[in-house]
C-alpha distance (Angstrom), angle and dihedral (degrees) to the residues before:
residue distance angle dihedral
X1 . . .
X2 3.96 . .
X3 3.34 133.1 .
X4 4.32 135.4 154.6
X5 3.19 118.5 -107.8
X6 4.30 128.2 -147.4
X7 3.72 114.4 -171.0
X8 3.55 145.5 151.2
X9 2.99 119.8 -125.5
X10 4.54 118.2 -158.8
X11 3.52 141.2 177.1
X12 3.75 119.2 -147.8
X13 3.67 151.5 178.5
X14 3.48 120.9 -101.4
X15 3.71 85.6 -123.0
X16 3.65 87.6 68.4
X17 3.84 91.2 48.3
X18 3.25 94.0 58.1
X19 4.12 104.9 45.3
X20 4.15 83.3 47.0
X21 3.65 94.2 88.6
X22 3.85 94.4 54.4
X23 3.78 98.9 44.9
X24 3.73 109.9 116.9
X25 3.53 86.4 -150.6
X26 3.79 85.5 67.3
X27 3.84 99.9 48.0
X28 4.03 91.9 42.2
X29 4.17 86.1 60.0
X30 3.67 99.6 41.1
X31 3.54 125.1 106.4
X32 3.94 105.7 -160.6
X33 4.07 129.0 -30.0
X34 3.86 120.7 -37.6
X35 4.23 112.9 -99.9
X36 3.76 114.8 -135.7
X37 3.67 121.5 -150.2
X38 4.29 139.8 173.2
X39 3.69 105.5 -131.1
X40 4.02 118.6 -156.1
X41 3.71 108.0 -171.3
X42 4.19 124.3 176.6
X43 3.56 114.0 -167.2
X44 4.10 119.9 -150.4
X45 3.89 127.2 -150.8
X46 3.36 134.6 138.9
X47 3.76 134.3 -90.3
X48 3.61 94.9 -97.4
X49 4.59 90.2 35.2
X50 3.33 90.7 -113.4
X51 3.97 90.6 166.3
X52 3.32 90.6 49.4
X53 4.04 93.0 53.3
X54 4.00 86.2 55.3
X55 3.96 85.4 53.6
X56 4.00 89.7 -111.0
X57 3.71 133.6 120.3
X58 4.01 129.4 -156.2
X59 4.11 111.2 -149.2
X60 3.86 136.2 -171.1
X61 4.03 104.9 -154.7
X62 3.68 122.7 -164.7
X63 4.29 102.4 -170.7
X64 4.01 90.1 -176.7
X65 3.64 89.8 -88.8
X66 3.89 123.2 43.6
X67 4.27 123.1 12.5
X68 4.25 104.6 -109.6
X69 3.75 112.9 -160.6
X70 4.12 109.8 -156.7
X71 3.61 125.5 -171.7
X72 3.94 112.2 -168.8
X73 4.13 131.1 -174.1
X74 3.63 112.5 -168.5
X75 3.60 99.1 42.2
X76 3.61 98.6 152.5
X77 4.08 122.5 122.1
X78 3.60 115.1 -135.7
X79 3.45 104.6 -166.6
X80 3.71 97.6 -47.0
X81 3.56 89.1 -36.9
X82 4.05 122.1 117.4
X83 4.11 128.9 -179.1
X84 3.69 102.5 173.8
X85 3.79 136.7 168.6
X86 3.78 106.9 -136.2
X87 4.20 122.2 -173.8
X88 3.76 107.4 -176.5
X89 3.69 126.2 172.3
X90 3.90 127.8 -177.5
X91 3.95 115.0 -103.2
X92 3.74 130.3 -146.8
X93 4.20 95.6 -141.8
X94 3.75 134.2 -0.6
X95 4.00 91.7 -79.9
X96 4.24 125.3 106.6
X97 3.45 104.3 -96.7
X98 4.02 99.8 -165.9
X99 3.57 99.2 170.4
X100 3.92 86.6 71.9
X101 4.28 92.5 70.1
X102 3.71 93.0 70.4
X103 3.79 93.0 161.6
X104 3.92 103.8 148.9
X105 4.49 89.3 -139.8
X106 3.76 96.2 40.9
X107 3.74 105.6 36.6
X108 4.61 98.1 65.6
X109 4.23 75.3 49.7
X110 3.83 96.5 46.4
X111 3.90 89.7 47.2
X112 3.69 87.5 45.4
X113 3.21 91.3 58.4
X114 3.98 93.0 46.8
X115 3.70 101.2 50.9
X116 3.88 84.7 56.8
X117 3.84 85.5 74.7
X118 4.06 136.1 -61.6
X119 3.55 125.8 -46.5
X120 3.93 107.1 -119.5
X121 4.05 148.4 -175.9
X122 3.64 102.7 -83.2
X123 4.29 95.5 164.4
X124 3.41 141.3 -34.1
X125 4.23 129.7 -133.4
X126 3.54 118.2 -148.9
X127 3.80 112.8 -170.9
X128 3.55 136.9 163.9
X129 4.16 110.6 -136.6
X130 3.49 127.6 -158.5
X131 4.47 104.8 -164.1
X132 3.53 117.2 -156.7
X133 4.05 111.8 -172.3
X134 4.42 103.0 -142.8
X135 3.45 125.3 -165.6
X136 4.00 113.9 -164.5
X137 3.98 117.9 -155.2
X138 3.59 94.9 -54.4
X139 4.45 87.0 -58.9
X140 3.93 92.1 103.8
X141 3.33 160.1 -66.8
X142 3.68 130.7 -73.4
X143 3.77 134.7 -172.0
X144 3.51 108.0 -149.9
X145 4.09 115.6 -165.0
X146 3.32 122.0 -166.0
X147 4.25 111.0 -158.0
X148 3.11 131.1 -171.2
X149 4.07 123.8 167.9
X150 3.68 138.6 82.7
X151 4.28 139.4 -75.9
X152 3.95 113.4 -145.8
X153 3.39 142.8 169.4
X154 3.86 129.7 -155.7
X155 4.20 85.1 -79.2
X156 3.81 109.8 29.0
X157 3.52 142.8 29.1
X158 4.38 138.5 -163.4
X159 3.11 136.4 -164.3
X160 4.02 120.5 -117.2
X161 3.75 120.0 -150.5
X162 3.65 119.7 165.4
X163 4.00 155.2 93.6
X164 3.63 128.4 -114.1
X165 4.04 128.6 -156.5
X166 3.54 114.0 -150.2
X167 4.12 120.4 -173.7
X168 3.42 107.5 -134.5
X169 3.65 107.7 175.5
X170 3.84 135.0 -17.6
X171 4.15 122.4 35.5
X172 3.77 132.8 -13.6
X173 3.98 95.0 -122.0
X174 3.61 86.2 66.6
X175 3.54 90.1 75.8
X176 3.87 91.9 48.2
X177 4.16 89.1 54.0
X178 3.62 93.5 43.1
X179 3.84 92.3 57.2
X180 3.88 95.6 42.5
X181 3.79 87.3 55.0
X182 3.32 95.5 49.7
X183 3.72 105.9 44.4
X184 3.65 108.8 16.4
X185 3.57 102.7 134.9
X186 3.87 98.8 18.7
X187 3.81 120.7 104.0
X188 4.26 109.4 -104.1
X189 3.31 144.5 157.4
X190 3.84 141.2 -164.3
X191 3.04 118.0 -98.9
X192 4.22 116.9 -125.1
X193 3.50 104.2 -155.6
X194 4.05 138.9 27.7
X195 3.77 119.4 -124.7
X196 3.83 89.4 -89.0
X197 3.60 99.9 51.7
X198 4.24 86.8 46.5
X199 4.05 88.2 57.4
X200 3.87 88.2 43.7
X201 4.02 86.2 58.2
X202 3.68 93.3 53.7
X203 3.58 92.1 81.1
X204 3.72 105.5 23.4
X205 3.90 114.2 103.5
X206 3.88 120.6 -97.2
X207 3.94 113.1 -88.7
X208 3.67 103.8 -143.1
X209 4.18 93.1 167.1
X210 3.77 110.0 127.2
X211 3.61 114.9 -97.0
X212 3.46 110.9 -110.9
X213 4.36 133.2 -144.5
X214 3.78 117.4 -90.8
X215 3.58 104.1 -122.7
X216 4.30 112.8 -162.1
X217 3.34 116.1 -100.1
X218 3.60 111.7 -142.7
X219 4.01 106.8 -131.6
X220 3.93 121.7 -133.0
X221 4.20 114.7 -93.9
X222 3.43 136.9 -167.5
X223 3.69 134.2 -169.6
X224 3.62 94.8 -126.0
X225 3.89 94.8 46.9
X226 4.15 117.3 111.9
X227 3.39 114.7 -87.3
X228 3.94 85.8 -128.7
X229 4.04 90.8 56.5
X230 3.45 91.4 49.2
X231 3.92 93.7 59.6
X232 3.73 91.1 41.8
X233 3.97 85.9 59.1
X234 3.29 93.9 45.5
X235 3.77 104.5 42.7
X236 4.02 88.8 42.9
X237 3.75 93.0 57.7
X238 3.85 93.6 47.6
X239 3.97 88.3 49.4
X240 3.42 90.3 50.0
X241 3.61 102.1 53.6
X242 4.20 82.9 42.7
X243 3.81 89.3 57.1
X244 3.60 100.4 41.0
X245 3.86 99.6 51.7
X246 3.77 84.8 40.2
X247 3.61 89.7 65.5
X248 3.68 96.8 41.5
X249 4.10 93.4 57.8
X250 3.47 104.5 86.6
X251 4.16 85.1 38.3
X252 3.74 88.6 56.9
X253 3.33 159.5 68.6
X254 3.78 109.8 176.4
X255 3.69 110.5 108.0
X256 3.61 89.2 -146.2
X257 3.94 80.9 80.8
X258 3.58 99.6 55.2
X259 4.05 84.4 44.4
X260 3.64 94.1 59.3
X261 3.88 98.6 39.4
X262 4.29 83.2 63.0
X263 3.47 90.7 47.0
X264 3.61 100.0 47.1
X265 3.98 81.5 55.2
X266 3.18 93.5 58.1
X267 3.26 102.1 40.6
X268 4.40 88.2 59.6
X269 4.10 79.8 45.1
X270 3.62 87.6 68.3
X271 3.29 100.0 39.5
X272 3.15 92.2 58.1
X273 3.67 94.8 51.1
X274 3.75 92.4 43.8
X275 4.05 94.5 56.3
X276 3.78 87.7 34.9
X277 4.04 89.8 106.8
X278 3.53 90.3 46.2
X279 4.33 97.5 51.4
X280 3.51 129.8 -15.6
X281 3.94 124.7 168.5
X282 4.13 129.1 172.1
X283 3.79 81.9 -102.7
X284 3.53 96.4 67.3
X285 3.54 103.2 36.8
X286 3.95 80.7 54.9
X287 3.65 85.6 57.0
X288 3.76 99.4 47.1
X289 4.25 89.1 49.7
X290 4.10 84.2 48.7
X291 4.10 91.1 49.5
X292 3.86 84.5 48.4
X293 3.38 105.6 49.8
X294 3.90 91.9 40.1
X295 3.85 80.9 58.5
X296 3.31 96.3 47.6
X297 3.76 89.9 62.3
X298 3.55 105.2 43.3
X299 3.48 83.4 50.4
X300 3.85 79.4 76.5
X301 3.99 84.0 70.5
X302 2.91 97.9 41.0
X303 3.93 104.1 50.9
X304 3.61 82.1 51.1
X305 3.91 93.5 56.4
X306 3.90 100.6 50.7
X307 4.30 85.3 44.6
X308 3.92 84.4 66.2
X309 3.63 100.7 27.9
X310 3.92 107.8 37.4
X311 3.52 102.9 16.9
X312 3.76 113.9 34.7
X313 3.89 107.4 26.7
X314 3.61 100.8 47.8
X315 3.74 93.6 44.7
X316 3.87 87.4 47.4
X317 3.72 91.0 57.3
X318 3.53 104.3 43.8
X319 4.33 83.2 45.5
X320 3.74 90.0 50.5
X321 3.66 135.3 -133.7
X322 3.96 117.6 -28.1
X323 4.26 129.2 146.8
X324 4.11 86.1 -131.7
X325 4.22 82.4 65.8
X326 3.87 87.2 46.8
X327 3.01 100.6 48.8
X328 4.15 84.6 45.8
X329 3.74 91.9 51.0
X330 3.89 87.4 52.8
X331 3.71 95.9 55.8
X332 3.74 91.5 46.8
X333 3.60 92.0 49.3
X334 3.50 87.7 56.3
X335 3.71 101.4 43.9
X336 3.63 80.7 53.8
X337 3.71 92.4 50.8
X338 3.84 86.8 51.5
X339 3.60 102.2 42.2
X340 4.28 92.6 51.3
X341 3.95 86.3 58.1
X342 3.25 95.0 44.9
X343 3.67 100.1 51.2
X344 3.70 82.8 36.9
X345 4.14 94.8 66.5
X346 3.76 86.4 39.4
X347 3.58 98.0 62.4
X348 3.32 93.0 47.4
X349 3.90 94.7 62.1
X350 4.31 126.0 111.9
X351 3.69 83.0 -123.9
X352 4.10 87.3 88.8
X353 3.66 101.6 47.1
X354 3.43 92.7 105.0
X355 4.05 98.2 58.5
X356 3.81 85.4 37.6
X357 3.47 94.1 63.8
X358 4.14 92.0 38.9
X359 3.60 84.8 58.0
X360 4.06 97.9 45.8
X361 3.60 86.7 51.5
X362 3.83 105.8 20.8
X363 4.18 91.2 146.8
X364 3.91 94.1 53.4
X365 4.16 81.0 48.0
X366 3.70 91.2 55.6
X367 3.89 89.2 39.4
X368 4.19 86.9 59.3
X369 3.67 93.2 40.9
X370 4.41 88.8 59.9
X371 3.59 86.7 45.7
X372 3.73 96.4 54.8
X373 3.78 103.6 22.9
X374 4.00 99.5 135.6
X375 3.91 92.5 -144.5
X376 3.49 109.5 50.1
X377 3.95 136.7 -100.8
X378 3.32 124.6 -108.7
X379 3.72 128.8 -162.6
X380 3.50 108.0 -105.6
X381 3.91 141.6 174.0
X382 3.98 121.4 -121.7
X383 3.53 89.0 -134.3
X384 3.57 100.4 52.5
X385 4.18 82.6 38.1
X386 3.68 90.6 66.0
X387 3.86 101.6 44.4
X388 3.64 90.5 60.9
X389 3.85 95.7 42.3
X390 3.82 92.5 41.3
X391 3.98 91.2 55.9
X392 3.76 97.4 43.3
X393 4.15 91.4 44.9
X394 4.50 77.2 54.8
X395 3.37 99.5 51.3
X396 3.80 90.5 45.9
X397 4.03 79.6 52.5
X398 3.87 88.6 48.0
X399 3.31 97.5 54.0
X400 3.78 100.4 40.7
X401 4.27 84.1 52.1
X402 3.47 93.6 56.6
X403 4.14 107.9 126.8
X404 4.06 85.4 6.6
X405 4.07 86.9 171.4
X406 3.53 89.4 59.0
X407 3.65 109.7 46.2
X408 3.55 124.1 144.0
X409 4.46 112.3 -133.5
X410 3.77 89.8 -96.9
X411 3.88 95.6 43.7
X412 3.99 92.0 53.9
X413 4.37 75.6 48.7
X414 3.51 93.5 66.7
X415 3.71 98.8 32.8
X416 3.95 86.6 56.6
X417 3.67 94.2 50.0
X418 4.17 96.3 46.8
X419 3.81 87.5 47.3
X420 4.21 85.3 55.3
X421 3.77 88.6 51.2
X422 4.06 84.4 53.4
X423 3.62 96.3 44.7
X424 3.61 89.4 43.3
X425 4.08 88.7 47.9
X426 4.27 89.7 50.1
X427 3.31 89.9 46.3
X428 3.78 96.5 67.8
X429 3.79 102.3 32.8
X430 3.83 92.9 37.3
X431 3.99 86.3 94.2
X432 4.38 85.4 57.0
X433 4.23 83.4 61.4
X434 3.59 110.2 47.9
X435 3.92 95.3 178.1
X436 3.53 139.8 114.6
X437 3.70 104.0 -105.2
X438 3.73 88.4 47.8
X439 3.77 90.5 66.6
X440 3.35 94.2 31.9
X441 3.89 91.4 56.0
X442 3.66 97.3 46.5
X443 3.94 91.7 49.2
X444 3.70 85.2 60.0
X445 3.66 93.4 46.1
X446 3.82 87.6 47.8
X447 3.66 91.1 53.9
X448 3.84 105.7 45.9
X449 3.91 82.2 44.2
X450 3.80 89.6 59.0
X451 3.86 91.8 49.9
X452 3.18 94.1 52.8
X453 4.19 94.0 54.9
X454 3.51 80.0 54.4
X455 3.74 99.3 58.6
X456 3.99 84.6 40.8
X457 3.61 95.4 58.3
X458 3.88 85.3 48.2
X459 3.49 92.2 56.0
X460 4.22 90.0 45.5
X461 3.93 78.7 62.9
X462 3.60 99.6 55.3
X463 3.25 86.0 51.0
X464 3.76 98.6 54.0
X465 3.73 88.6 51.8
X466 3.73 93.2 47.5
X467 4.16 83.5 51.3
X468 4.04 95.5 45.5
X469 4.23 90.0 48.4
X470 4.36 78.4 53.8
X471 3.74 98.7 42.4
X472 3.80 114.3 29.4
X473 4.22 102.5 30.9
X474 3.96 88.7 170.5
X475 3.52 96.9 51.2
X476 3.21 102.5 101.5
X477 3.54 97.0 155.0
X478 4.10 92.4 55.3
X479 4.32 88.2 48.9
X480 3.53 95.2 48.0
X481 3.74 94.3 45.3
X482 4.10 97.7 52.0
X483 3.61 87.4 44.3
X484 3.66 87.9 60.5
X485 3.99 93.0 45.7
X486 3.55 85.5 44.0
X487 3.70 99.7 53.1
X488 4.26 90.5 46.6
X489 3.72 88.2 49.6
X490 4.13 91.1 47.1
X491 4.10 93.7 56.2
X492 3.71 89.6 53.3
X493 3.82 100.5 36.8
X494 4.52 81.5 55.7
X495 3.75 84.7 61.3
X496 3.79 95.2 40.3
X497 3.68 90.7 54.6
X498 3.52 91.2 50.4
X499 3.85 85.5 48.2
X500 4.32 89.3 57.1
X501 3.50 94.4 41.9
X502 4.05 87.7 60.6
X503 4.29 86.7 33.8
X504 4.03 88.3 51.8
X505 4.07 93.4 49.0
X506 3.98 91.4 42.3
X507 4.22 89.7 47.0
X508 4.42 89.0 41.1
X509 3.83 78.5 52.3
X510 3.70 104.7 45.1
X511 4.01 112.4 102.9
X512 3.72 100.1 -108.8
X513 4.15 106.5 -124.5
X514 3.53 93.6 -146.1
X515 4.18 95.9 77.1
């Protein structure tokens, strides 16, 4: 018998564990008492993992009462999230039974696989599983398992500790609602790997390569796809990148990681805003404030990067050697030191469960939102999507470049962030345009929007100078120093406002592809 799995898949405290039982949340959604089983499972694979290699694994089950063999495809976690294809058939003793999968496309690859050498014992989980049977507001049902044991192989052994949410019947959001009820507020994370893959890394080799940024990945468009597929796309990619450099923070020290974390928020910020007209729910406005405020404080990092990176060291070298710079360097590097582990603990807080879990399973959020949109939904085309949304996010631009020459600090702020939103906005639906002045446009946007982080980061320097004159009054060294990186980065920041006054007239000039 085969069926597809969707599951998530997290890792929690045993804190959490322990305060489960007595969440009302949990005795609202359950239908009857919780079963409690010992589960024996022996997972097969050739010498060389072959099954594993075709992202498959080949299990012997013993439930407490009958031996289950499983054979899945698709067994890889996405963070937390897991789509597999599972066959499983009922066997007589604890032996591989083959002959049972008699699936006409998988058996010639099965056998394939076989004659290539024997399937063998490659480890064993032993877990004890608590079941709770959930149903969610008339959306679904959900079996959440709670596991806790261990995976080993003749050699090593590791401890397993989480919960799994499998959708048994009804619609995917349910297993977005279920989670939030139950652990909004408690510390989690997703887990990166199913049981199988966990016993697979007990004898692979010890990756010590550096972990490297998530860039986005712009997803494929076309003008003829929904409106609704389009912002799943879109909003998936951006959660991606957010949960990939999330995890990689406390791993890392490249501030390329902390860079791409902000701009993956941003980057679901806008989407947000951009399919706002097409569905909105409180949900996803919740989400949007969540992705901001996150931003907001690894901008903390981040600030604290470019000061050492863009601002101080290449003004120190051009200025030449001096102790005052030295001794500026040092108290950057430390203020960088102190910012990373303060972000660090941060981000590790219950306070963003909630976006966490948006992001895991940002689809099944946009899925709720269409269900529960108060206006309506109306079929839509991408393409004719992103004309409207590209000339409203313009006019916004428009009007916030009115009297560009004369902009205050704070007005130049807020023309610098709308013009992200519109970069942000090409970006995606550039692929929906494929014609010159669409190109040619967003280089110009891309351009003026890279002066003006220029003149920001400028600006973040005043700032630190204002802040050293406040905090340290006897360094003299420190003041004297950032006014010299300040003055350097003043003569050039006169010519690049010159340079995005002429950028902002040639972009307010461009014809604008989308009309």
């Amino acid at each position: 018998m085969s069926s597809t799995e969707l599951e998530v898949k997290l890792e929690i405290g045993t804190d959490v564990v322990r305060r489960l039982p007595g969440k009302t949340a949990l005795r609202q959604m359950s239908l009857g008492q919780p079963a409690r089983k010992e589960l024996q499972s022996i997972y097969y694979d050739t010498a060389d993992h072959r099954l594993h290699r075709e992202n498959a694994s080949l299990r012997l089950r013993w439930d407490g009462r009958r031996w289950i063999q499983t054979l899945k495809f698709g067994t890889a976690v996405a963070h937390g999230l897991s789509n597999p294809i599972e066959i499983e058939h009922v066997v007589d003793e604890p032996e591989l039974d083959l002959d049972r999968i008699d699936d006409p496309e998988l058996t010639p690859w099965l056998m394939k696989i076989v004659s290539a050498g024997p399937l063998l014992p490659v480890f064993e989980t032993n877990i004890n599983r608590e079941i709770h049977m959930l149903s969610c507001d008339d959306v679904g049902t959900v079996e959440l398992a709670i596991d806790n044991g261990e995976v080993r192989n003749p050699e090593k052994s590791e401890a397993i500790n989480e919960v799994e949410l499998e959708l048994k019947s009804g619609l995917p959001h349910a297993l977005l609602t279920v989670s939030e009820k139950l652990f909004d507020g408690d510390k989690i994370a997703a887990s990166g790997a199913s049981k199988a893959e966990r016993g697979y890394a007990l004898s692979r080799q010890v990756c010590n390569d550096a972990p490297q940024p998530h860039l986005f990945k712009k997803p494929d468009l076309s003008a003829d796809m929904p409106a609704d597929d389009a912002f799943r796309v879109i909003g998936r990619s951006a959660a991606d990148q957010i949960l990939d450099n999330w995890n990689l923070l406390p791993l890392s020290n490249d501030p390329e990681v902390p860079h791409q974390l902000r701009i993956g928020l941003r980057r679901l910020r806008a989407s947000l805003q951009i399919f706002r007209s097409f569905v909105t729910s409180d949900d996803l406005m919740r989400l949007a404030k969540e992705a901001r405020d996150m931003g907001r404080v690894v901008g903390h990092l981040r600030n604290a990067d470019v000061l050492l990176d863009d601002i101080a060291s290449p003004a120190i070298k051009a200025l030449g050697k001096d102790k005052k710079h030295r001794a500026m360097l040092d108290y950057l590097k430390q203020n960088q030191a102190l910012q990373r582990r303060s972000v660090r603990e941060a981000l590790e807080g219950e306070r963003w469960t909630h976006l966490k879990l948006n992001c895991m399973l940002f689809d099944q959020a946009v899925d709720r939102a269409l269900m529960n949109t108060r206006s309506g939904v109306v079929y839509e085309e991408a393409y004719a999507l992103s004309g409207r949304e590209l000339e409203r996010v313009w006019r916004r631009v428009q009007k916030r470049g009115r009297g560009f020459a004369n902009h205050r600090l704070e007005e130049r702020h807020e023309l610098r962030k709308m013009l992200k939103t519109m970069r942000y906005a090409s970006d995606y639906f550039l692929q929906l345009y494929p014609r010159p002045d669409a190109k040619k446009f967003f280089a110009r946007l891309r351009q003026l929007q890279n002066v003006f982080g220029y003149l920001n980061d400028v600006a973040m320097a005043e700032n630190l100078a204002a802040a050293i004159a406040l905090d340290h009054p006897d360094r003299k060294d420190l003041q004297k120093s950032v006014a010299k990186i300040c003055d350097w980065h003043n003569q050039r920041a006169k010519k690049a406002m010159r340079n995005a006054d002429k950028r902002w007239r040639k972009l307010s000039g461009s014809r604008k592809y989308w009309r």
